[in-house]
C-alpha positions in Angstrom: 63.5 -2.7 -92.4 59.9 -3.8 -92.1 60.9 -6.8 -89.5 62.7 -3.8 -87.1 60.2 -1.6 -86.3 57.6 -4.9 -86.2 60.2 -6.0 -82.9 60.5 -2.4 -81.8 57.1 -2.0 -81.2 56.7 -5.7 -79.5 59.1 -4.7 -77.2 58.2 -0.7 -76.6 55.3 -1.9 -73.9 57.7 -4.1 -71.9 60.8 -1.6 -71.5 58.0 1.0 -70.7 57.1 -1.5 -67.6 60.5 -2.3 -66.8 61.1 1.7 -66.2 57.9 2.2 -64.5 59.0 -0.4 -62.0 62.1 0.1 -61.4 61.6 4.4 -60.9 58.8 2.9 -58.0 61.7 0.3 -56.7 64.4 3.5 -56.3 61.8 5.9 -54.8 60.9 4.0 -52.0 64.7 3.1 -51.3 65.2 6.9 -51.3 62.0 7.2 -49.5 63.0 5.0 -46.7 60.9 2.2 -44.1 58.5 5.7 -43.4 56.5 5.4 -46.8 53.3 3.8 -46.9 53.4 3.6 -43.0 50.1 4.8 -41.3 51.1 6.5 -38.2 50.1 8.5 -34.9 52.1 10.8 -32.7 52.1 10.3 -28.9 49.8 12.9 -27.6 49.3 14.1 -23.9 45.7 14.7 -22.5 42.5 13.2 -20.9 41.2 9.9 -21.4 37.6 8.8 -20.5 36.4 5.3 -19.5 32.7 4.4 -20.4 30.4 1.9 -19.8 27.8 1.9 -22.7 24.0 0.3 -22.1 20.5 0.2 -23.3 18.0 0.9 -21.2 14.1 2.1 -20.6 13.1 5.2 -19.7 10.7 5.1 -16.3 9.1 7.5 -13.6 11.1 7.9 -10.6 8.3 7.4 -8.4 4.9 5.5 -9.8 2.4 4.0 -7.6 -1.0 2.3 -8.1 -3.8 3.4 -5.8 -6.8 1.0 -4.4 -9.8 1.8 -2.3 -9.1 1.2 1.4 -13.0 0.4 1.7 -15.1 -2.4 -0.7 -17.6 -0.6 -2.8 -19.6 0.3 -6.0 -17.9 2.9 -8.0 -19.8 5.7 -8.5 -18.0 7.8 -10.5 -14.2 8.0 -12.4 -13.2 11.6 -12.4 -10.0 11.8 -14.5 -8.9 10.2 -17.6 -5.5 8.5 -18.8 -2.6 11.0 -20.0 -4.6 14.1 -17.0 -1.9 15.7 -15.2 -3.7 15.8 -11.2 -2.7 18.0 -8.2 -2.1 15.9 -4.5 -5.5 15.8 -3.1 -7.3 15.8 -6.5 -9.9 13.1 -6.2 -9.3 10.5 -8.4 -12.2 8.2 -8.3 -15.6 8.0 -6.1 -17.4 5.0 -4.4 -21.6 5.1 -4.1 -21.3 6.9 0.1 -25.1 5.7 1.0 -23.9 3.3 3.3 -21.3 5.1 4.9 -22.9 8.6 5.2 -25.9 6.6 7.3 -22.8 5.3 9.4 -22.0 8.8 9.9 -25.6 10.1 10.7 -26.1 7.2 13.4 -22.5 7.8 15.3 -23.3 11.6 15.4 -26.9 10.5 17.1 -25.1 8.3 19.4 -22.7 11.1 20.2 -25.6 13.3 21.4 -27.1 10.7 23.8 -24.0 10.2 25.3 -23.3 13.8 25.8 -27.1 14.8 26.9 -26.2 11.5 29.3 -22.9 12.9 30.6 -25.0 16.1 31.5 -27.5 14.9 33.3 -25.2 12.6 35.4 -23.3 15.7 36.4 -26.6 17.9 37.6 -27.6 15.1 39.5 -31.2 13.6 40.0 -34.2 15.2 39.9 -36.5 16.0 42.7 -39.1 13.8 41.7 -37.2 10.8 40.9 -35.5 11.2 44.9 -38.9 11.4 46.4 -40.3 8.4 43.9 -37.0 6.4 45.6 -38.5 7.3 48.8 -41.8 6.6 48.8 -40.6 3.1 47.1 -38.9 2.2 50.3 -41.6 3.4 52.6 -44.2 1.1 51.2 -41.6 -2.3 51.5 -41.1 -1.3 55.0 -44.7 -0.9 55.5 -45.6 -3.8 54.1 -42.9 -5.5 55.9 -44.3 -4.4 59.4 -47.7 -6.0 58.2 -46.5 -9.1 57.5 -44.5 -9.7 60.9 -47.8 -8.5 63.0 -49.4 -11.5 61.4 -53.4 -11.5 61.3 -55.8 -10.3 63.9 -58.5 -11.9 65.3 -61.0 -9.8 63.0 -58.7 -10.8 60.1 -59.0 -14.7 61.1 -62.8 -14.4 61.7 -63.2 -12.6 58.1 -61.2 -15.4 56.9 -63.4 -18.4 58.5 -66.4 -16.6 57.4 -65.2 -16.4 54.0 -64.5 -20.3 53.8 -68.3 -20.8 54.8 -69.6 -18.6 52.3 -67.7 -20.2 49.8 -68.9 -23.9 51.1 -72.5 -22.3 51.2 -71.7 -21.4 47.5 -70.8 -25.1 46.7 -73.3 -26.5 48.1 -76.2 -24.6 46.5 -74.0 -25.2 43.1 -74.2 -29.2 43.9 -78.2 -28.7 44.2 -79.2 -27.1 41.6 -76.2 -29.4 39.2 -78.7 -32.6 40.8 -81.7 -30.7 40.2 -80.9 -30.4 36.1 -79.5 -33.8 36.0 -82.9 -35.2 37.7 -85.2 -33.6 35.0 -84.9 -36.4 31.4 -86.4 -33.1 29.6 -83.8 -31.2 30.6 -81.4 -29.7 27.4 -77.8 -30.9 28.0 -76.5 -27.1 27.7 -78.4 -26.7 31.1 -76.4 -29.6 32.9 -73.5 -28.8 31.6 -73.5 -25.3 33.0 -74.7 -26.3 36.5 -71.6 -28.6 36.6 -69.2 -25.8 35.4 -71.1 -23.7 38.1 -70.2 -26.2 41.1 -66.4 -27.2 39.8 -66.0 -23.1 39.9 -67.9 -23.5 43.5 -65.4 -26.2 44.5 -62.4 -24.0 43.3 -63.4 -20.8 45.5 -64.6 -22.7 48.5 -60.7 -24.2 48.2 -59.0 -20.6 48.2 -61.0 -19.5 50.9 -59.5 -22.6 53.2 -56.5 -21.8 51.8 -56.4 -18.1 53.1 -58.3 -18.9 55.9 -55.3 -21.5 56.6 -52.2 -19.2 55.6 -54.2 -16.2 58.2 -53.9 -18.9 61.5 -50.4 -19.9 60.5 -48.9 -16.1 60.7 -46.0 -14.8 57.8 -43.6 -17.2 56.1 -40.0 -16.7 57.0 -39.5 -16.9 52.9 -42.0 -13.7 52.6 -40.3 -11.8 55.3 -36.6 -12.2 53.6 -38.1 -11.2 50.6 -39.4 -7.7 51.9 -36.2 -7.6 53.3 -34.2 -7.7 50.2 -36.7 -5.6 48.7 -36.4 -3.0 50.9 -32.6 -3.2 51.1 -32.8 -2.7 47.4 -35.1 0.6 47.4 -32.7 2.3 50.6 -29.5 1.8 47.8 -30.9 3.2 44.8 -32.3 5.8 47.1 -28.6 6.6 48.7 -27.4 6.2 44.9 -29.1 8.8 43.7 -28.5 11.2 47.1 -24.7 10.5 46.2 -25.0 11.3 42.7 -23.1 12.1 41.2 -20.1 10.2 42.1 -16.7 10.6 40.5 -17.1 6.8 39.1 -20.4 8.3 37.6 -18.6 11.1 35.7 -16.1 8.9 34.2 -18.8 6.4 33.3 -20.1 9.0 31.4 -17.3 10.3 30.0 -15.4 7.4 28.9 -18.9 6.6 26.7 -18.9 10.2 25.5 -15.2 9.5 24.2 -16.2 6.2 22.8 -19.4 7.5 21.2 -16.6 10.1 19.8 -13.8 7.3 18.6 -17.0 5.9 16.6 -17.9 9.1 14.4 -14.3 9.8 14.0 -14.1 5.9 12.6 -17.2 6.5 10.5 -16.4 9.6 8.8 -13.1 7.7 7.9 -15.0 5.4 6.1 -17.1 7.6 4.4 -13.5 9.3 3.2 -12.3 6.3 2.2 -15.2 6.6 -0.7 -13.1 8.8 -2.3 -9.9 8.3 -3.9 -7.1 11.1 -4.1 -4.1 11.8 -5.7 -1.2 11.2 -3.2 1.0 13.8 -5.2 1.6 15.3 -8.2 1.7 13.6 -11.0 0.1 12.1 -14.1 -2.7 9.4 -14.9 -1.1 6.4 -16.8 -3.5 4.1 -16.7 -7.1 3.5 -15.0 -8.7 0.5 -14.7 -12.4 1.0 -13.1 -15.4 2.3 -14.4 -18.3 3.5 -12.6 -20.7 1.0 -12.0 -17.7 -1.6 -11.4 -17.8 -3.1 -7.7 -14.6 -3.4 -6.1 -12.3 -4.2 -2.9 -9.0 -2.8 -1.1 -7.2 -5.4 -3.8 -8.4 -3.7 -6.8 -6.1 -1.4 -8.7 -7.8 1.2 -9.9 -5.3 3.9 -11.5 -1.5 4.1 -11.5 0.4 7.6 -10.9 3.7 8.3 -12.3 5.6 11.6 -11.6 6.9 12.3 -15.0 9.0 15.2 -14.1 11.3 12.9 -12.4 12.6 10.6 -14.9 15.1 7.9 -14.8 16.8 5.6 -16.7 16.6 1.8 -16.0 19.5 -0.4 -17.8 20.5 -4.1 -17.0 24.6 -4.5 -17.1 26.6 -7.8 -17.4 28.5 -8.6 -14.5 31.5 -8.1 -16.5 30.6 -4.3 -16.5 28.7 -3.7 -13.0 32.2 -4.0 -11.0 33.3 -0.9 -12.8 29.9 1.4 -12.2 29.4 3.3 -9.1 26.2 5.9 -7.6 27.4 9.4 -8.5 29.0 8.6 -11.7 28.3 11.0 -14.7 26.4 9.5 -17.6 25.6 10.4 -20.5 22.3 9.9 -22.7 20.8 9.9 -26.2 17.1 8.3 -27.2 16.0 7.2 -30.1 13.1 9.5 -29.8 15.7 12.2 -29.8 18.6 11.4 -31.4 20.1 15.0 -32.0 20.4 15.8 -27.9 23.0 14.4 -25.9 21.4 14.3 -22.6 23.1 14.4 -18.7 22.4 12.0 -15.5 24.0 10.5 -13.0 24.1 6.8 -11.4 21.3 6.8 -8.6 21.9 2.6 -7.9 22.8 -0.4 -8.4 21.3 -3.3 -7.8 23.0 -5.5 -4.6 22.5 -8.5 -6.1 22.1 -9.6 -10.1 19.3 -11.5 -11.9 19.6 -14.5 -13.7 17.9 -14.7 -17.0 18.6 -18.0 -19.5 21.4 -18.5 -17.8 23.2 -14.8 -18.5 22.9 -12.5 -15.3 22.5 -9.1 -15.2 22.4 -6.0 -12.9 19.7 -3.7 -12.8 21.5 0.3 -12.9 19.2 3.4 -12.2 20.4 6.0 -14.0 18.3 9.7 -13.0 18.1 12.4 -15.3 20.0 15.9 -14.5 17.5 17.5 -16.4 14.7 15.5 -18.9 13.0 18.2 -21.4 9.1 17.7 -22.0 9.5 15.7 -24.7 11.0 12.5 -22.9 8.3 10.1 -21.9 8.6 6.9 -20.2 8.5 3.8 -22.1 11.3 5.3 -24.5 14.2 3.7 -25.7 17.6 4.9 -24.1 21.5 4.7 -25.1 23.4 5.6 -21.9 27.0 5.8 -21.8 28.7 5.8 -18.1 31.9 7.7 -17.6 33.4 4.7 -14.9 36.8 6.5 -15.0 38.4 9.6 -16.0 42.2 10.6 -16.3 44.1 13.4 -17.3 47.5 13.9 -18.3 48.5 11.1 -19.4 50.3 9.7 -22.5 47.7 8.2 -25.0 48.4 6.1 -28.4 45.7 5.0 -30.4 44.6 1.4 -29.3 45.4 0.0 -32.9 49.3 1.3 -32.1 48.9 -1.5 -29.5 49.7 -5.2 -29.8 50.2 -8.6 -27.7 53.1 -11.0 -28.3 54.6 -13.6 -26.3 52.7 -11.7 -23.7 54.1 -8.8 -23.6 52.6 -5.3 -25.1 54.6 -4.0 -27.6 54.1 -0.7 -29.6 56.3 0.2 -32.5 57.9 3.1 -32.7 59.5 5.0 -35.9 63.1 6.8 -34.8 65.8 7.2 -36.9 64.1 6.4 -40.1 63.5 2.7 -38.8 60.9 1.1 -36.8 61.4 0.1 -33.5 59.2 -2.6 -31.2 58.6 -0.9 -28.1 57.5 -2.9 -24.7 55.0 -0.8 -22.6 53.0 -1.0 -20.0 49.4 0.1 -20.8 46.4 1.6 -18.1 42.8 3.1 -18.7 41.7 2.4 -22.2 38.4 4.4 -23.7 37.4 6.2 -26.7 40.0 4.4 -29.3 42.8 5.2 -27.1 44.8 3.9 -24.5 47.5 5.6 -21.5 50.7 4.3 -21.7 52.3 4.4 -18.0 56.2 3.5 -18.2 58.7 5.9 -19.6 58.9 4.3 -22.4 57.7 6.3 -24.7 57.7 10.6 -25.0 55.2 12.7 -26.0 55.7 13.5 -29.6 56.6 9.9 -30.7 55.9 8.9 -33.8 54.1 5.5 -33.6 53.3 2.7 -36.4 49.8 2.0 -36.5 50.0 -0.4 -39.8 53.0 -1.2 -42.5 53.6 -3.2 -45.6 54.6 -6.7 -45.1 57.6 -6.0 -47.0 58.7 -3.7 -44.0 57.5 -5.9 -41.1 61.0 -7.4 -40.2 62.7 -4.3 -40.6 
C-alpha cells in the first residue's frame, strides 16, 4: 500500500505536464494560423517623405567691416553682444590729418572762387594804364636806339675816354712815385697799384662806349626792343579783351576742381569713422584704440540675428531629393520641447569633398526664430522632400524582398497569404502600396511563429 501512493506521487507531476501541454496543443488548433500573429490593417491616408540632418544655426546676413582709410584708432564705441542701429558709428580713427585736408581744400576753394570773380569783372584801371605805360617806354626806347648817337653824344663819349686815360696816367705816377721811395710802407704801394689797375679798367669802358656811340645800335638790340614791345601791346590787348569766354572757363573748370578736392577730402575725413551698415548685432571686435590699422584690418563683424538660418551638409545620396521651397521642420538642442518651421532657401550647385565623403551644403531659413535661438546652436532639421495623400499604407515591417520581388502577407480566410506588390513613397514607418493588390481594411502579417511560416 505504502509502494502505491510512493509511484502515485512520482508520476502526479508528469501527467500534470502531459495535460498542461496537450490543453496548449488543442487551443491553438481551435485557435487557428491567427494566434500569436502580430498584425496591421491596411489603412488609407497621407504619407510624408523626410530628409533628416544636422546642422548649425547662422545669421542670414553677417559681414565684417574695415576702415576704407589707414589710421590710428582712436576710439571703439560699442562692445561685443550691443545690438546697433544702420548709421551707428562703430569705431573712430585719430581725424588730425584728415580734418587739416579739409581746412586746406576749403582755402583752396576760396582762391579759386575770389579768382573766378575777378576774371569776370575784368581788369582794373590801374593795371590797363600800368600795361600802357609799359609799352610806351619799349617804343621809346626803341626810337632812341635806331636814331643812334649825336654828335654831342660822340663828343661826350671821346671826352670821357680822355678823362679816363688822364685818370690812368696820374694813377701810373703816383704807383712809380711809392715804388721809388725804399722807406716807403708796402700798404702804400700796394694801394697805388690797386689805384692804376682800377684806372686801367675805367679808361677801357670809356673806349668801349666811346666805340659802341661811333658804331650806331646793334641789329641784336633792336630785335630785342622789338620783341619787348610786342610783348607789352599783347598783355595790354589781353587785358582790354578780358575777359574772354576761354578766361571764364579757365576759371571755372579750377573752381570745380578746387570743389572735386574738398568733396574728396571730407570723404576721407568720413572714412575715420566706421558705421553700422544695418541693423544688427556686435559679434565680435577686434581693435582697440590705440591699435594702428589699414583697409585690410577687420575690425568688428555684424550679424543680423533676426534673420536666422539653418546651415546643414547632406550626402549626395539625399541632396537629389531636396528642393528650395520645401517645408522643414526644426528642433535644437537648446530647445528641445519646440518643434520649429522653415523652409529650404538653397542648395548648393556643386558638393564638397571632405576625406573622401562629399557633401552638399542646404540653407535652411527660419519661418519664424523666437529670441531665444542664437547662432552657433546645434540644429535637427527634418525636410518634408515629398508628400502624398490617399494612398494605401502598410507598415514597412509588413514589407519584405524575395527572389526580387516585394511580397506582403496577408491573413484571409483564417490562413496567410504571400501577397506580391508594388510599393511607392516610404516615410515615417510606413510605406504606399500602389497595385490593387491589396484593400483597405486588410489584415496584414507583420511577424509569426516559425511553426506557422509555411502555412
Amino acid at each position: 500500500m505504502k509502494r502505491r501512493w510512493v509511484v502515485l506521487v512520482l508520476i502526479a507531476p508528469a501527467l500534470g505536464a502531459l495535460a498542461y501541454f496537450g490543453f496548449r496543443w488543442w487551443r491553438q488548433t481551435r485557435a487557428g494560423p491567427s494566434a500569436n500573429l502580430q498584425t496591421a490593417r491596411v489603412e488609407r491616408g497621407s504619407l510624408v517623405a523626410t530628409v533628416d540632418a544636422v546642422g548649425t544655426v547662422q545669421a542670414a546676413s553677417s559681414v565684417s567691416l574695415v576702415f576704407q582709410t589707414s589710421g590710428q584708432v582712436s576710439e571703439v564705441l560699442v562692445k561685443e553682444g550691443q545690438r546697433v542701429r544702420a548709421g551707428e558709428p562703430i569705431a573712430l580713427l585719430d581725424p588730425t590729418d584728415a580734418q587739416l585736408q579739409v581746412e586746406q581744400a576749403e582755402a583752396n576753394l576760396e582762391v579759386a572762387r575770389a579768382r573766378l570773380d575777378q576774371v569776370r569783372k575784368g581788369p582794373l584801371a590801374e593795371e590797363v594804364a600800368a600795361a600802357r605805360a609799359a609799352l610806351a617806354s619799349a617804343e621809346e626806347s626803341l626810337r632812341a636806339l635806331r636814331a643812334g648817337a649825336d654828335a654831342m653824344d660822340l663828343e661826350i663819349a671821346r671826352l670821357r675816354w680822355e678823362q679816363a686815360k688822364d685818370q690812368l696816367w696820374a694813377a701810373q705816377a703816383n704807383r712809380d712815385a711809392v715804388a721809388g721811395m725804399p722807406a716807403s710802407p708796402q700798404a702804400n704801394l700796394d694801394a697805388a697799384r690797386a689805384q692804376v689797375a682800377s684806372a686801367e679798367m675805367a679808361a677801357e669802358i670809356a673806349r668801349l662806349q666811346y666805340e659802341k656811340a661811333k658804331a650806331g645800335p646793334r641789329a641784336a638790340d633792336i630785335r630785342a626792343l622789338e620783341a619787348q614791345i610786342a610783348q607789352a601791346r599783347a598783355s595790354l590787348a589781353r587785358l582790354l579783351n578780358t575777359p574772354s569766354a576761354e578766361d571764364i572757363r579757365m576759371a571755372e573748370g579750377q573752381v570745380m576742381q578746387a570743389e572735386v578736392a574738398l568733396k574728396q577730402a571730407r570723404h576721407r575725413l568720413e572714412q575715420t569713422r566706421l558705421v553700422a551698415p544695418f541693423d544688427a548685432t556686435i559679434t565680435r571686435l577686434s581693435v582697440e584704440p590705440g591699435q594702428v590699422v589699414g583697409p585690410t584690418t577687420p575690425v568688428a563683424t555684424l550679424s543680423r540675428s533676426e534673420l536666422l538660418e539653418v546651415v546643414a551638409d547632406l550626402p549626395e545620396v539625399d541632396v537629389a531629393r531636396v528642393r528650395v521651397g520645401q517645408q522643414v521642420q526644426i528642433t535644437l538642442d537648446a530647445l528641445p520641447d519646440q518643434v520649429l518651421t522653415g523652409e529650404v532657401a538653397d542648395v548648393a550647385p556643386a558638393g564638397a569633398s571632405t576625406q573622401g565623403v562629399v557633401s552638399f551644403p542646404v540653407t535652411i531659413r527660419f519661418d519664424q526664430a523666437p529670441p531665444e535661438v542664437r547662432p552657433g546652436m546645434t540644429a535637427n532639421v527634418s525636410i518634408i522632400s515629398e508628400r502624398r495623400d490617399d494612398v494605401l499604407l502598410v507598415p514597412t515591417r509588413a514589407v519584405r524582398t524575395q527572389g526580387g520581388k516585394r511580397l506582403v502577407r496577408v491573413l484571409r480566410g483564417g490562413e496567410i497569404v504571400e501577397v506580391p506588390v508594388q510599393v511607392g513613397l516610404t516615410g515615417e514607418g510606413r510605406v504606399e502600396v500602389l497595385d490593387g493588390a491589396l484593400q483597405e481594411g486588410d489584415v496584414v502579417v507583420l511577424s509569426a511563429p516559425s511553426s506557422l511560416m509555411g502555412m
